[in-house]
C-alpha positions, 0 to 999 in steps of 0.5 A, a space after each residue: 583402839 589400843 593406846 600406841 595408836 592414840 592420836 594423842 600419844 606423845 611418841 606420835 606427836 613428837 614424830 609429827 612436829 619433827 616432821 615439820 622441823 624436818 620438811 622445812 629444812 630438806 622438803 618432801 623428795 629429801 624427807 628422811 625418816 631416819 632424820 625425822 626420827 632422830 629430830 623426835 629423839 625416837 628410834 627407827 622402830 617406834 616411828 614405823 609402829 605409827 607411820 609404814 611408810 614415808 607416805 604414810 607419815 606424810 598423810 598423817 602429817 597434813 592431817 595433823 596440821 590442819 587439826 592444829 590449824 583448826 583447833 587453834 582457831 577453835 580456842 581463839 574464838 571461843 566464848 567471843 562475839 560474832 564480830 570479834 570471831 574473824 579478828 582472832 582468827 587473823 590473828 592466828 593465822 599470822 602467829 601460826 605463819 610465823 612460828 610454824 617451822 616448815 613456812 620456807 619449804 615454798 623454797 625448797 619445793 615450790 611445786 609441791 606448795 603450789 600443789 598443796 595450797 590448791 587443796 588449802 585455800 579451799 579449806 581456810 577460805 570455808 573455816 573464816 566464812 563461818 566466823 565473818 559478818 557483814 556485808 560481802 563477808 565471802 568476798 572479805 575472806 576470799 581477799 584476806 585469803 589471798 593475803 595469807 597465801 602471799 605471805 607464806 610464798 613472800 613470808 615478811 617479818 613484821 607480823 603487826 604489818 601482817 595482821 593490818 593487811 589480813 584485817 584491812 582486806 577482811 574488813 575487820 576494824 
């Protein structure tokens, strides 16, 4: 693989988090890849050696995403008990809720959220059944779940109020 297609490259990465500046402000339909070009202080040329096309940046960008979701809860876990793992999990989920930029895009194009969090819900359920124990742990994580996904539609400022919910519905104490 040459080295401007790493994945690791910091032109890609830029683009990629300004993506998600840019998509909390304009959504999907009004995405613009001059304006994501311009947020990532790239030209025009350099984001389409990463991405052709609108769609392309788009498919690069959920992937992305997911990774950094993933690997944050990866890092949050490692080296604790069983039963700490779930907590720390929840933990990331509200920080992550709370500083991602593109959270009020539930605003601007609810239809499009709606649609995406049928594919995430799935994914996010199966990633914190690995880390919970304990009696009717599936239906703990199918809960806190829920929770998550009402926070991010009806996003609440206190995070700590948040993490309480999240772990009361997991069963976590």
């Amino acid at each position: 693989m040459d080295e401007r297609r790493g994945a690791d490259n910091p032109s890609r990465q830029r683009i990629l988090a300004a993506t998600a500046e840019v998509l909390g402000r304009r959504g999907m339909k009004k995405l613009s890849l001059t304006a994501v070009a311009r947020q990532a202080g790239v030209s025009r040329p350099t984001l389409y050696r990463w991405f052709a096309s609108k769609r392309d940046l788009l498919e690069a960008f959920v992937v992305w995403e997911r990774q950094a979701y993933e690997r944050a809860v990866a890092e949050a876990t490692a080296g604790l008990p069983p039963e700490q793992r779930l907590d720390a999990a929840l933990r990331v989920i509200v920080e992550f809720q709370h500083s991602y930029p593109g959270l009020r895009m539930v605003d601007i194009e609810p239809a499009q959220v709606i649609a995406r969090l049928s594919r995430v819900i799935p994914l996010m359920r199966r990633r914190l059944e690995r880390l919970a124990t304990g009696p009717d742990a599936e239906l703990a994580v199918a809960t806190a779940v829920r929770v998550a996904v009402s926070h991010y539609v009806v996003r609440g400022d206190d995070g700590d109020d948040f993490l309480n919910q999240l772990r009361h519905a997991a069963r976590v104490r």
